[in-house]
FITI-56841 format. One line per 10 residues: number of its first residue (from 1); their letters; for each residue x, y, z of C-alpha. Coordinates in pm, 1 decimal. Example, Ala and Ser with C-alpha at 12.3 -4.5 7.8 and 13.67 -1.06 7.14 Angstrom:
% FITI-56841
1> as> 1230.0:-450.0:780.0; 1367.0:-106.0:714.0 .
% end
This chain:
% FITI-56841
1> xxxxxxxxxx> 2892.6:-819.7:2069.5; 3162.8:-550.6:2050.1; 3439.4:-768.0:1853.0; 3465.5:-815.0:1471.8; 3688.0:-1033.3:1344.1; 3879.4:-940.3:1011.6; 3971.0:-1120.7:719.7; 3892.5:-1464.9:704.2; 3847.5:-1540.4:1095.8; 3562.8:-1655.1:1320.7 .
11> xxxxxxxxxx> 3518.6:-1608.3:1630.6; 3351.5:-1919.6:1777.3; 3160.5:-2006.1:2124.3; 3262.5:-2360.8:2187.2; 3008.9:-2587.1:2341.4; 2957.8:-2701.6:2717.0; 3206.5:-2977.8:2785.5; 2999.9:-3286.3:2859.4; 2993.3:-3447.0:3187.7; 3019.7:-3847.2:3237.8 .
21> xxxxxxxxxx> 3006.7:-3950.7:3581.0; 3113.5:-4316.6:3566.5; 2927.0:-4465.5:3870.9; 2915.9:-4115.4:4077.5; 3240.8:-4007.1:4044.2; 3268.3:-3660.9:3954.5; 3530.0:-3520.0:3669.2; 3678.5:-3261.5:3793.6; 3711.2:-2944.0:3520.2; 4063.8:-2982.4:3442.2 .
31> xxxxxxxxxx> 4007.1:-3347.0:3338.6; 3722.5:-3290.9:3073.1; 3777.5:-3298.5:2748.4; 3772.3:-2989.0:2554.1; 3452.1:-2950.7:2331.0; 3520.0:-2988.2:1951.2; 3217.4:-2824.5:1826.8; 3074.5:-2462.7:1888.6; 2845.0:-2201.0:1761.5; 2998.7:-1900.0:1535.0 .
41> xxxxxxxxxx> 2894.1:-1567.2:1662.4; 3084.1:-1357.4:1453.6; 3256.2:-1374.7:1120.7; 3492.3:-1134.2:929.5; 3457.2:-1033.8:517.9; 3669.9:-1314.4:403.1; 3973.0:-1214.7:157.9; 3980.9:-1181.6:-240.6; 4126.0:-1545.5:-244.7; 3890.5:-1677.4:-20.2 .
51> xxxxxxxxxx> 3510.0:-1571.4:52.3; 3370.1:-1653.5:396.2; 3105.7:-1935.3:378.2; 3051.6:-1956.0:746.1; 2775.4:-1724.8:915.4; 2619.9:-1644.2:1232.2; 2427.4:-1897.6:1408.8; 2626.9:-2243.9:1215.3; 2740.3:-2511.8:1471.6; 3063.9:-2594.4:1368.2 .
61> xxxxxxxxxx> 3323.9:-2870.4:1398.9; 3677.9:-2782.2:1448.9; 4029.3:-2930.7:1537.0; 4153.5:-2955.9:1905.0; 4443.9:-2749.6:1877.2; 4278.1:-2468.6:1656.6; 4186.0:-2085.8:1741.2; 4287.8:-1866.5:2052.6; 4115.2:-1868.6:2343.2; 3951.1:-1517.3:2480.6 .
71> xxxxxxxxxx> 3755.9:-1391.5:2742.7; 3490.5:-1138.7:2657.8; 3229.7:-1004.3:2934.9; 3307.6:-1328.1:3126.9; 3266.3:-1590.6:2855.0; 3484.0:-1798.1:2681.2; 3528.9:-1829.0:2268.5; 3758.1:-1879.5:2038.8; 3929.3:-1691.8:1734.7; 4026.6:-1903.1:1452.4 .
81> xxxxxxxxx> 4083.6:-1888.7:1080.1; 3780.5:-2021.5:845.3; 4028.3:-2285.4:677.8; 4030.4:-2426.1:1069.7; 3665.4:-2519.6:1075.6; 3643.6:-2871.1:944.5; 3215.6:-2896.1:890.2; 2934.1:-2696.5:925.1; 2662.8:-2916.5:1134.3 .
% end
């Protein structure tokens, strides 16, 4: 992975949204609900007020609204602050 993040950021691969077919009908993409949990794959020093407690690997919980969506080498993650994770699964 050629991206660091600084300071006290994470930069998180969410999940696979899940698919529920109710009796074959088929969600279409923009109808799925975005996934609310991912895995971290990268996480910056933390800052003198606040060490960083995430590390590689953790599945994580965050908020809906929380990070910035980027696309690296055709994937999709998120940036976000460590104070937007809510729990470490």
């Amino acid at each position: 992975m050629s991206i660091k993040p600084l300071a006290d950021r994470v930069l998180v691969k969410p999940a696979a949204a899940e698919e529920k077919t109710v009796s074959g009908i088929i969600i279409p993409d923009s109808a799925k609900e975005k996934p609310l949990k991912g895995e971290v794959i990268a996480v910056g020093n933390g800052t003198k007020d606040e060490e960083m407690v995430l590390k590689t690997g953790d599945t994580v919980l965050y908020g809906k609204y929380a990070g910035t969506e980027i696309e690296l080498d055709g994937e999709q993650f998120l940036i976000m602050r460590q104070s937007d994770v809510l729990a470490i699964i």
